[in-house]
Backbone as a chain_set.jsonl record, in Angstrom:
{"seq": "XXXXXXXXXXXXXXXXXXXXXXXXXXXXXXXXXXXXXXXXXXXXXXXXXXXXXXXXXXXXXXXXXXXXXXXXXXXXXXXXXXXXXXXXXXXXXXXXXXXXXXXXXXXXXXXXXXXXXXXXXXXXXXXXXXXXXXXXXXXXXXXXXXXXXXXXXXXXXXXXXXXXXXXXXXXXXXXXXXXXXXXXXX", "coords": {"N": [[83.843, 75.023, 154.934], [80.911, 76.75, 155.589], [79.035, 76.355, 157.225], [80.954, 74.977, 159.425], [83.796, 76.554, 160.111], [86.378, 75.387, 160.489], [86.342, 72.849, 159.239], [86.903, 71.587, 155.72], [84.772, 71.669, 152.331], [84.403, 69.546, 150.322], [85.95, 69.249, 146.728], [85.071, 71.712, 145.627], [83.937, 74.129, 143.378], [86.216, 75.533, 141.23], [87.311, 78.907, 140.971], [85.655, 81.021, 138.419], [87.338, 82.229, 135.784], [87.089, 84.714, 132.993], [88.247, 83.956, 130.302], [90.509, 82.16, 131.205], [91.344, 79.034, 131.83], [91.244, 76.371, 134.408], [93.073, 74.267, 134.822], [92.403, 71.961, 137.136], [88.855, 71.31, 137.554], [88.169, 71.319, 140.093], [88.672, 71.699, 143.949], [90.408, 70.888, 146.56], [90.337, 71.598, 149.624], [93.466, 71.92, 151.657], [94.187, 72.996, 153.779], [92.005, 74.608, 155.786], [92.443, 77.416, 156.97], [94.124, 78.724, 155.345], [94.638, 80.419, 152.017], [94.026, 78.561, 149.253], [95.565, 77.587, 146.064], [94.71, 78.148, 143.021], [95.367, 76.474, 139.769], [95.886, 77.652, 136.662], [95.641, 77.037, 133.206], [98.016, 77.534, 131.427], [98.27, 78.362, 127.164], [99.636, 77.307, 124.758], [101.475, 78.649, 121.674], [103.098, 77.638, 119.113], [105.851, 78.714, 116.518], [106.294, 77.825, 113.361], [109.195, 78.439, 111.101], [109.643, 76.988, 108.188], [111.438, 75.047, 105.814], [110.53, 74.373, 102.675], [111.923, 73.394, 100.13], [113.987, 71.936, 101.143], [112.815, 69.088, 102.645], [110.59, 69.938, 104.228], [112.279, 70.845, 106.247], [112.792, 72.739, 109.708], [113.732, 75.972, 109.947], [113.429, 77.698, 111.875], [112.233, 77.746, 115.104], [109.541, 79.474, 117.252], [108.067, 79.688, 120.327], [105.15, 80.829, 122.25], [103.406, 81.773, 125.144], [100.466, 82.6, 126.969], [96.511, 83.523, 127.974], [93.617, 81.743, 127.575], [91.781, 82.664, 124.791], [92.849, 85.184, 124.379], [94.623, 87.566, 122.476], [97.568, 86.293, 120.775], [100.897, 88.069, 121.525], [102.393, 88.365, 119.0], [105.021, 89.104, 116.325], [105.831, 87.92, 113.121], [107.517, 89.247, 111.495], [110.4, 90.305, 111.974], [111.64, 87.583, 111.925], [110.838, 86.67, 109.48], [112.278, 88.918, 107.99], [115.169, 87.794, 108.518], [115.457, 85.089, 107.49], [114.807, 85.965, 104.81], [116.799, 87.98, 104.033], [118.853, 85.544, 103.888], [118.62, 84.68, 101.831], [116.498, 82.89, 101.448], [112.593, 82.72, 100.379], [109.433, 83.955, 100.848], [107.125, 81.931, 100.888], [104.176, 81.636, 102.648], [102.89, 83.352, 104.736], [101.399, 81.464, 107.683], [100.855, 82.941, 109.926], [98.148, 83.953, 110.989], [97.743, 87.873, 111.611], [95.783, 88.72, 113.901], [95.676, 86.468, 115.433], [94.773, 84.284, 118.012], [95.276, 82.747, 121.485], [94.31, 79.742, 121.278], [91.366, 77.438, 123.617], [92.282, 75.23, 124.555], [94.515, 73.452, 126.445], [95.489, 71.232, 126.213], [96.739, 70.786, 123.954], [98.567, 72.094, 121.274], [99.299, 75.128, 119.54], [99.937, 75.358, 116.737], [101.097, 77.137, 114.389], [102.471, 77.525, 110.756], [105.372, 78.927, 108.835], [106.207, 79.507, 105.708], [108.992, 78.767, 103.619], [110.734, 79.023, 100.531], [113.832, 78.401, 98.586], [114.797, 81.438, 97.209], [116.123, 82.241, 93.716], [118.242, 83.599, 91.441], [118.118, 85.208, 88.68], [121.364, 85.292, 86.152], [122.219, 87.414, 83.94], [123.667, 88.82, 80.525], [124.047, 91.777, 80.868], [123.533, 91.528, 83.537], [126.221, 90.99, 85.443], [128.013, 89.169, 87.089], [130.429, 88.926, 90.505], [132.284, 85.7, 90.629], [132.357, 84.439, 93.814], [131.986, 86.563, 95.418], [129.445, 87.893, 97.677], [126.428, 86.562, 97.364], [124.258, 88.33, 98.725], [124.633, 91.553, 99.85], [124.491, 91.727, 102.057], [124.728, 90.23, 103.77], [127.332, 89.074, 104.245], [128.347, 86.519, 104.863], [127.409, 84.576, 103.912], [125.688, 83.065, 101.023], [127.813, 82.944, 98.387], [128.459, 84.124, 94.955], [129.005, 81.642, 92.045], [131.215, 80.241, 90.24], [131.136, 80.706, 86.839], [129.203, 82.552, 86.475], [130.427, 85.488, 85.558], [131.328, 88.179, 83.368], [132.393, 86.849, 81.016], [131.361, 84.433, 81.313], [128.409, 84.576, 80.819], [128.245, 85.729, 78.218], [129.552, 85.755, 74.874], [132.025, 86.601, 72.354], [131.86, 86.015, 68.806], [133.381, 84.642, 66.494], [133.383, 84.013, 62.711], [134.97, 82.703, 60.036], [134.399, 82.33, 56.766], [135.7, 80.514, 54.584], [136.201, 80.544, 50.88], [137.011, 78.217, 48.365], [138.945, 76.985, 44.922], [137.075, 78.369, 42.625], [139.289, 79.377, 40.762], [139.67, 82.554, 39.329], [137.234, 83.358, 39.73], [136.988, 82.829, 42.828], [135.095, 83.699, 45.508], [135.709, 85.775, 48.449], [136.675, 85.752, 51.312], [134.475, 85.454, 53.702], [133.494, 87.337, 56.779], [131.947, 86.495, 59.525], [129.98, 88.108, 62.506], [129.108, 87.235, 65.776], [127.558, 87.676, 68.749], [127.034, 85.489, 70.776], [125.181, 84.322, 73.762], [124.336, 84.063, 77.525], [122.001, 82.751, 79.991], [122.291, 82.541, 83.579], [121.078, 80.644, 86.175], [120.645, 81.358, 89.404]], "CA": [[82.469, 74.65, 155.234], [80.554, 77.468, 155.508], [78.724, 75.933, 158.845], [82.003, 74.899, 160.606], [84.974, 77.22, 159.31], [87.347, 74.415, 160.963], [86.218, 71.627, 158.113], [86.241, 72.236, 154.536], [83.971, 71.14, 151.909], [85.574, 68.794, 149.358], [86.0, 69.617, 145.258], [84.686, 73.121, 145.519], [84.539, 74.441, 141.888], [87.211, 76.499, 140.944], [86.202, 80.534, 140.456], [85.711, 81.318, 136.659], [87.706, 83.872, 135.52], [87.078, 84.48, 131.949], [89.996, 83.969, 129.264], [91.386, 81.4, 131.708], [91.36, 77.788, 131.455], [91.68, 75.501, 135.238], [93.933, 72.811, 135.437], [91.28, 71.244, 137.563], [87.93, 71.602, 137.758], [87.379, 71.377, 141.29], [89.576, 71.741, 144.436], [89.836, 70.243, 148.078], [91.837, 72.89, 150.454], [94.326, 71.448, 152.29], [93.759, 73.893, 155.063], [91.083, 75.859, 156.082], [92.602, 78.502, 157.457], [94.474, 79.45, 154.356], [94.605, 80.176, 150.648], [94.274, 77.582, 148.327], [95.713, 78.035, 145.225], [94.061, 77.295, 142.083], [96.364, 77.087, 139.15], [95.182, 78.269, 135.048], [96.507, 76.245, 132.193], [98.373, 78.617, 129.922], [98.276, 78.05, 126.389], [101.09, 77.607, 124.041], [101.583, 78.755, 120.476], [104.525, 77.575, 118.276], [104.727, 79.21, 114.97], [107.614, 76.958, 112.81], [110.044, 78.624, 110.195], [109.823, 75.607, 107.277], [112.234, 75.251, 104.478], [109.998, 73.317, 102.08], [112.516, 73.131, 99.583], [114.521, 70.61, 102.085], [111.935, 68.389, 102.873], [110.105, 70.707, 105.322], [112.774, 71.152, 107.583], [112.73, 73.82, 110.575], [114.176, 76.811, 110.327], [113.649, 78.498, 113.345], [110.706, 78.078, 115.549], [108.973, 80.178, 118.403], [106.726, 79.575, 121.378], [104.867, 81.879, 123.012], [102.134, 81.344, 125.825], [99.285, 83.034, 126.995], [95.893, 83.199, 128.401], [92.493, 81.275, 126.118], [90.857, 83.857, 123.599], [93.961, 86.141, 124.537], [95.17, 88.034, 121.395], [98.768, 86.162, 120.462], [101.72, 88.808, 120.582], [104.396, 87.807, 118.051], [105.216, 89.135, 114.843], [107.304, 86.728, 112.503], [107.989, 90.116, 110.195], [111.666, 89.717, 112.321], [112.372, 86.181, 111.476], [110.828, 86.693, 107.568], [113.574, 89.581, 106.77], [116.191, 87.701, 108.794], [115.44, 84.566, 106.432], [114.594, 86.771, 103.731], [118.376, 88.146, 103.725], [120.279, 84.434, 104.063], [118.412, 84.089, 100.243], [115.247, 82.501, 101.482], [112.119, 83.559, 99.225], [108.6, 83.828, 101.435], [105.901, 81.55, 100.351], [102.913, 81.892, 102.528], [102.882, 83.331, 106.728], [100.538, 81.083, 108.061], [100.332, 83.515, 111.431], [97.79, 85.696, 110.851], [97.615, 89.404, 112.908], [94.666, 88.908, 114.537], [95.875, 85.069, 116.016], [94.266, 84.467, 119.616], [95.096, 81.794, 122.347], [92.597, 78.769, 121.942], [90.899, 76.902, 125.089], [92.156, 73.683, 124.712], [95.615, 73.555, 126.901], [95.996, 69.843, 125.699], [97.244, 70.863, 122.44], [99.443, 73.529, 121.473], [98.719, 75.815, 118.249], [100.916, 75.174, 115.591], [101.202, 77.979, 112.916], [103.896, 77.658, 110.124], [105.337, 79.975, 107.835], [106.869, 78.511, 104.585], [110.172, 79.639, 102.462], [111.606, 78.142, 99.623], [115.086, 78.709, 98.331], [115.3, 81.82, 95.987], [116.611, 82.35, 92.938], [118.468, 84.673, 90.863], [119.145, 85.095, 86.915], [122.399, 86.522, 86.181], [122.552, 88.013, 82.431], [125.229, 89.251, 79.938], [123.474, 92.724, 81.427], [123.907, 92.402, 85.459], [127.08, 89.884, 85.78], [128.306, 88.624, 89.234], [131.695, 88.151, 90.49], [132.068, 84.246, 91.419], [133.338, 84.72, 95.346], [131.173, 87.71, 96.243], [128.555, 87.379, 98.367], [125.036, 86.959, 96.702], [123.356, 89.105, 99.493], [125.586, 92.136, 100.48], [124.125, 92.279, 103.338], [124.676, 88.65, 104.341], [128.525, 88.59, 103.638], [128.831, 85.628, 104.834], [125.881, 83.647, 103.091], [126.472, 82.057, 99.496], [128.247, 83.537, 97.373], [128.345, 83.519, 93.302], [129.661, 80.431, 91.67], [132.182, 80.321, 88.879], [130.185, 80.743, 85.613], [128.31, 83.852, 86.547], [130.586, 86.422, 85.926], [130.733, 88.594, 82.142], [133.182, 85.957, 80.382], [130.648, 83.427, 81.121], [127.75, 84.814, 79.961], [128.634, 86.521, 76.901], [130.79, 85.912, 74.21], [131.947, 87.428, 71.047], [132.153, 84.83, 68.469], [133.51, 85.173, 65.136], [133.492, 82.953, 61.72], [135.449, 83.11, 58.456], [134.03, 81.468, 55.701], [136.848, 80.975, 53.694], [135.758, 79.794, 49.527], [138.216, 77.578, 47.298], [138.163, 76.038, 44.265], [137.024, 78.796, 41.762], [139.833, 80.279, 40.623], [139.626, 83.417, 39.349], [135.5, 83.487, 40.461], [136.208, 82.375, 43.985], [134.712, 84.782, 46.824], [136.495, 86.558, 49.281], [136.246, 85.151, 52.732], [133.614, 85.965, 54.566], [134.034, 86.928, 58.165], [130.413, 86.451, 60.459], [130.273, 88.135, 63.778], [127.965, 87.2, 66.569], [127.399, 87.385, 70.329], [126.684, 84.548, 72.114], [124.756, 84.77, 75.514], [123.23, 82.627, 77.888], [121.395, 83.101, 81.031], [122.17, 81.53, 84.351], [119.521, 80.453, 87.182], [121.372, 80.451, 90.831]], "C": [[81.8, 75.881, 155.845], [79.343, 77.26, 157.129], [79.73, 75.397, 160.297], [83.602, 75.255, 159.62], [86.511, 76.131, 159.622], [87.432, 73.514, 159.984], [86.31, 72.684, 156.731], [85.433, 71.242, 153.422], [84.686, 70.522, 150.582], [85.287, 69.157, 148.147], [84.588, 70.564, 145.197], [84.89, 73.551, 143.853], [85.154, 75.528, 141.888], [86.414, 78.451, 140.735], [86.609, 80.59, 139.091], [85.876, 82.24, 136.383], [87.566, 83.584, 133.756], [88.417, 84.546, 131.005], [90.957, 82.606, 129.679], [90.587, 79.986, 131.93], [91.753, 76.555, 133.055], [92.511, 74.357, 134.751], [93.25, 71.696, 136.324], [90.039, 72.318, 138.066], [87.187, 72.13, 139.083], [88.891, 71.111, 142.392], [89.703, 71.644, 146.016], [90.786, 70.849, 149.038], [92.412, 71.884, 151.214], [94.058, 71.939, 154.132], [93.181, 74.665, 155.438], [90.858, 77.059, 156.035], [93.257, 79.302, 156.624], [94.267, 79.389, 152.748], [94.506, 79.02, 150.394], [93.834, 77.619, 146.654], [95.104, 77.273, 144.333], [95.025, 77.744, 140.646], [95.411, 77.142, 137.299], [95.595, 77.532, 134.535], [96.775, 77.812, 131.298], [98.49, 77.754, 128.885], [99.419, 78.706, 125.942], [100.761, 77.446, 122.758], [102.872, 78.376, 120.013], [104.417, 77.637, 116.957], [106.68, 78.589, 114.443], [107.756, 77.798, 111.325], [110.124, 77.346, 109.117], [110.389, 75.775, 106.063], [111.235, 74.448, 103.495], [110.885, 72.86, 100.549], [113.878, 72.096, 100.096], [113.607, 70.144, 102.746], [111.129, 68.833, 104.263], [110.717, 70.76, 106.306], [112.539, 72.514, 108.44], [113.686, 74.416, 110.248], [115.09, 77.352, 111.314], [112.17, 78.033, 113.741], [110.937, 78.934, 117.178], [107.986, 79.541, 118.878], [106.616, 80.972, 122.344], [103.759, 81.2, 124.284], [101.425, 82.586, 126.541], [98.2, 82.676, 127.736], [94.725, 82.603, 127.209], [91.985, 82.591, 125.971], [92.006, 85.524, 124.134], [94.733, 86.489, 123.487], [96.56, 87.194, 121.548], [99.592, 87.809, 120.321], [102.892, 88.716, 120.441], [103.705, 88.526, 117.175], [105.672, 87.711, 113.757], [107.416, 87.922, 111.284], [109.786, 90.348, 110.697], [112.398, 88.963, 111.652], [112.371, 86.443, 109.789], [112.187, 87.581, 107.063], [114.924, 88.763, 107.144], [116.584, 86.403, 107.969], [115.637, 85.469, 104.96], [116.539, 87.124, 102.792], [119.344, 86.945, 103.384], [119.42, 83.808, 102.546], [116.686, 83.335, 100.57], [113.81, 83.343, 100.526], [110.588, 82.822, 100.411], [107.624, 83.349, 100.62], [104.666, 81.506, 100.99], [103.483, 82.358, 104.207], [101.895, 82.934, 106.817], [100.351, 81.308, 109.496], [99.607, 84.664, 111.305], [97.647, 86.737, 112.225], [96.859, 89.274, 113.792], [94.93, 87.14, 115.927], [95.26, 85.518, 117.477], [94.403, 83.009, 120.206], [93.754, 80.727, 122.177], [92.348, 78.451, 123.319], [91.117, 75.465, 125.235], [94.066, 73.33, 124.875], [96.45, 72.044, 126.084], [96.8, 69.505, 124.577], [98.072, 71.978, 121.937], [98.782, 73.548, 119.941], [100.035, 75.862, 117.674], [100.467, 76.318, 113.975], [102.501, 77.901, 111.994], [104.308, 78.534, 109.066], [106.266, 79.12, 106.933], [107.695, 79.496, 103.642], [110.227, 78.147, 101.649], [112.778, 78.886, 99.405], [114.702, 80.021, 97.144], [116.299, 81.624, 95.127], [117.015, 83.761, 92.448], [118.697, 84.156, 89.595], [119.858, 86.046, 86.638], [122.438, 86.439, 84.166], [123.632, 88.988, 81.934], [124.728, 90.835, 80.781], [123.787, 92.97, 83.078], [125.014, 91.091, 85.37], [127.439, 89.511, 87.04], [130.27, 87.982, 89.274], [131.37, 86.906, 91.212], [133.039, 84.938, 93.14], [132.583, 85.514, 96.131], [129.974, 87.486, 96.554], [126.955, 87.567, 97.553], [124.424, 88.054, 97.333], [124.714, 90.217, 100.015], [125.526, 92.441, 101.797], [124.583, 90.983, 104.361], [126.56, 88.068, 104.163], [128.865, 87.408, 103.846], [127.743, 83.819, 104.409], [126.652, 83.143, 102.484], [126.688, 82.632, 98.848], [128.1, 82.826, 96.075], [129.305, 82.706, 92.786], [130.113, 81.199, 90.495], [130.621, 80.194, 87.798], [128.916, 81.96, 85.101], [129.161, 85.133, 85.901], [130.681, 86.948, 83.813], [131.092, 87.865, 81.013], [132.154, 85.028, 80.134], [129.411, 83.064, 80.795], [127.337, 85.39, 78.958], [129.986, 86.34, 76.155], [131.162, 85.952, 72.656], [132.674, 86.552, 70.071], [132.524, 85.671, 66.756], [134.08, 83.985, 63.823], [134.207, 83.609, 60.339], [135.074, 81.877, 57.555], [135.32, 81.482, 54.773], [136.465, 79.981, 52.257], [137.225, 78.965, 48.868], [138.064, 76.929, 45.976], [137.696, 76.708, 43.207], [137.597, 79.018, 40.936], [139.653, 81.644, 40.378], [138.365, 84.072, 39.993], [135.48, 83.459, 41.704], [136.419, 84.036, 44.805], [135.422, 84.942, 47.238], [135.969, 86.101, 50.139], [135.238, 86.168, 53.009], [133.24, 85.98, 56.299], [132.247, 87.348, 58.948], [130.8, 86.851, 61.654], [129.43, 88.102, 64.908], [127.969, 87.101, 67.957], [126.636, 86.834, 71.006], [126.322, 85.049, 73.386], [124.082, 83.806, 75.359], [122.72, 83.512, 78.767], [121.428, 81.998, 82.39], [121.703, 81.522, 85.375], [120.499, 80.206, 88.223], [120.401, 80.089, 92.004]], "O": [[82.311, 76.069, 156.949], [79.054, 78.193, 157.879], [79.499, 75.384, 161.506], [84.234, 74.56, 158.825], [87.534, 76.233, 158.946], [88.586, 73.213, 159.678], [86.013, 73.871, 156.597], [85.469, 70.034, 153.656], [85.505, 71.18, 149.941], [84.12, 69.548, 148.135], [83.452, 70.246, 144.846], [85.919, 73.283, 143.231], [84.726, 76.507, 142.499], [85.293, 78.866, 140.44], [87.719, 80.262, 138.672], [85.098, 83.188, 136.488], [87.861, 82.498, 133.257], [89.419, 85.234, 131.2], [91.809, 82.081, 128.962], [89.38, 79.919, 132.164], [92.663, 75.778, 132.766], [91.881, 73.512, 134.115], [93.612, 70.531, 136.159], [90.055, 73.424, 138.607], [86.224, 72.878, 139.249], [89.916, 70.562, 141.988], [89.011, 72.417, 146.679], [91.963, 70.498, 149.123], [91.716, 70.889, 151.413], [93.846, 71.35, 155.192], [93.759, 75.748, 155.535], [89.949, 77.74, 155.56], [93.199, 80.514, 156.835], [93.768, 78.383, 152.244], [94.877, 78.227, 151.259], [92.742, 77.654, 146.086], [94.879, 76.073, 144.496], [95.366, 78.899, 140.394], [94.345, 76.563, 137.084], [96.269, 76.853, 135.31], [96.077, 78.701, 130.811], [98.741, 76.572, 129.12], [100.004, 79.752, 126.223], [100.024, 76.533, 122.386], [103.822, 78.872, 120.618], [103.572, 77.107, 116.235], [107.776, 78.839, 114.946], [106.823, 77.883, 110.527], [111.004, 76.577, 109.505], [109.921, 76.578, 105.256], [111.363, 73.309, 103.944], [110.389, 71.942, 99.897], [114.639, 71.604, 99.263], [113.391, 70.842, 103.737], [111.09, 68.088, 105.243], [110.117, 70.747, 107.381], [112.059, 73.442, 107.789], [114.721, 73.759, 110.138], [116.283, 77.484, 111.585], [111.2, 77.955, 112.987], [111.911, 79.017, 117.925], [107.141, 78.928, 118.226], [107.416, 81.743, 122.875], [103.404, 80.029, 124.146], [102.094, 83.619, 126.582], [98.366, 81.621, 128.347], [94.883, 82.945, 126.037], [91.806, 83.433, 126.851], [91.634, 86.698, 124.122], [95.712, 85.753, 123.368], [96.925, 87.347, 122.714], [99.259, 88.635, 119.471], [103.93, 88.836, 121.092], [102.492, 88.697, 117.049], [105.682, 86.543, 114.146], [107.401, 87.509, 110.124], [110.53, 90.572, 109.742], [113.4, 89.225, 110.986], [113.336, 86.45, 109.025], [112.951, 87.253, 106.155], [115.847, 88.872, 106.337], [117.768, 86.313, 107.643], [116.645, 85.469, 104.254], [117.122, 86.786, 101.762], [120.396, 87.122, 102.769], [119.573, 82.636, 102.203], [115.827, 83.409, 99.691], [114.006, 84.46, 100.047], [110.552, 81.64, 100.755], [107.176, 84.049, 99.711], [103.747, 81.339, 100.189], [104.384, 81.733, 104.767], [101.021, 83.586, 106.247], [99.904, 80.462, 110.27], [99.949, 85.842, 111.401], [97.499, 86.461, 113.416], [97.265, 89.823, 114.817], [94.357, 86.975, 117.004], [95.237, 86.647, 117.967], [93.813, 82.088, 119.641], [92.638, 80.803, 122.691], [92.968, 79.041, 124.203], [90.4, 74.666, 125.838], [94.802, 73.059, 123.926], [97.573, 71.921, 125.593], [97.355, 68.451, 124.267], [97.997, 72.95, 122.688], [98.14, 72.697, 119.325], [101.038, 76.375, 118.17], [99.78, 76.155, 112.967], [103.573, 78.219, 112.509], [103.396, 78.899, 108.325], [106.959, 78.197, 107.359], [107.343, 80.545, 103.102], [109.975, 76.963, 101.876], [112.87, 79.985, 99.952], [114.276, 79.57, 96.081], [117.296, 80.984, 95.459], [116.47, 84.81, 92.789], [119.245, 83.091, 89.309], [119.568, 87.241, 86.693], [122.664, 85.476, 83.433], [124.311, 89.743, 82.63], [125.54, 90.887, 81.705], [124.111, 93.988, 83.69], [124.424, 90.026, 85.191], [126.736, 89.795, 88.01], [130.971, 87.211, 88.619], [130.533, 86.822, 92.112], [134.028, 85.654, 93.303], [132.447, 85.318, 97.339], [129.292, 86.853, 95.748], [126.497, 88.667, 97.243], [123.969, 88.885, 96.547], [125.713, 89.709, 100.525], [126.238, 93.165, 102.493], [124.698, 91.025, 105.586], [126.907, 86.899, 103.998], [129.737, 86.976, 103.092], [127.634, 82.617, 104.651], [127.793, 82.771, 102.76], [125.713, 83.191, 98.346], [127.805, 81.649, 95.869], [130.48, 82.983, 93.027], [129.715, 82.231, 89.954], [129.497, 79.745, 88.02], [128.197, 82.176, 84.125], [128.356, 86.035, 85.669], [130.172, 86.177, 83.0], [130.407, 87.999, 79.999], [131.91, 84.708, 78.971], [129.042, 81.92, 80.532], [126.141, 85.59, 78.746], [131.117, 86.62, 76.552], [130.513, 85.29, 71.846], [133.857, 86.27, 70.261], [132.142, 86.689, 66.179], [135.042, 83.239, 64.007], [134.001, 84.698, 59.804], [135.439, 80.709, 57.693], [135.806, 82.523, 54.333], [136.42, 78.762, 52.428], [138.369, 79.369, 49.079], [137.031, 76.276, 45.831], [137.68, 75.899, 42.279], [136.939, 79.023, 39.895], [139.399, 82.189, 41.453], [138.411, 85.109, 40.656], [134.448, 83.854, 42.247], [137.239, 84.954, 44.781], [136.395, 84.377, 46.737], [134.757, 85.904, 50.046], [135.177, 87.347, 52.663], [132.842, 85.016, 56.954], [131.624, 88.398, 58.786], [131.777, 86.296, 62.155], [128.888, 89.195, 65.069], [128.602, 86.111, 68.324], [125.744, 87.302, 71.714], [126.901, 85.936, 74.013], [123.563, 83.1, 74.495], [122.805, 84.733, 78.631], [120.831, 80.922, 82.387], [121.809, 82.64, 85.879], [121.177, 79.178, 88.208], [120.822, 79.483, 92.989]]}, "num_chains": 1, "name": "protein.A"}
């Protein structure tokens, strides 16, 4: 109370610092004679890793917090290669660079970034041993299944026509030779 320093004056408004967000509006000191703290709301970001090829499950997620209109600083270029490597295939980062703390503590900011499962096609051209790790980097990821490797997509086929039945007229076998290939999607 600014006429008797002994009293104080009840729900005083908070001081307005910019960027920052009260917890209450207004604030009734306890004691005169000292501080009385006024506390901020920090804001919280959580930016979710989503498989959408398993029915949008999580990943990985992060939270961060912050002050309002306070630049966010995360990357998720970390998490993307560390997915990236266990075969994951990046379909959109929905955290952009520029992200900033909103003003509304009540709610948290939800950004998500979305993988699906890659793929590979193995051809009579690049073969794969079944056992060895798809990612060499990932040895202990998923490795290549039986059916990948050069046996199983390529194979050297061969036909004999054999004639009967002419006598002296009939043909001479005829031997066809062709190479089979497929292509397989892991």
């Amino acid at each position: 109370d600014p006429d008797d320093p002994t009293k104080v004056v009840p729900n005083e408004p908070v001081p307005e610092i910019p960027g920052k967000t009260p917890e209450t509006p207004t604030v009734t000191p306890n004691d005169p004679t000292k501080d009385t703290e006024v506390v901020y709301a920090s804001q919280k970001a959580v930016i979710n890793y989503i498989d959408q090829d398993n029915n949008d499950s999580i990943l990985a997620s992060d939270s961060v917090v912050g002050a309002s209109d306070e630049k966010i600083n995360y990357s998720t270029a970390d998490q993307i290669n560390a997915l990236l490597a266990k075969g994951y295939e990046l379909v959109s980062d929905g955290f952009p660079a520029d992200a900033t703390f909103d003003d509304d503590s009540s709610v948290d900011q939800v950004y998500n970034v979305v993988f699906k499962h890659a793929t590979q096609t193995v051809t009579p051209n690049d073969p794969q041993k079944p056992g060895d790790p798809i990612n060499p980097d990932d040895p202990e990821g998923p490795k290549w299944p039986a059916g990948t490797d050069k046996d199983s997509v390529q194979k050297d086929v061969t036909e004999t026509v054999h004639y009967v039945g002419a006598g002296d007229n009939t043909p001479a076998d005829v031997v066809q030779n062709a190479t089979w290939t497929r292509t397989v999607t892991v």
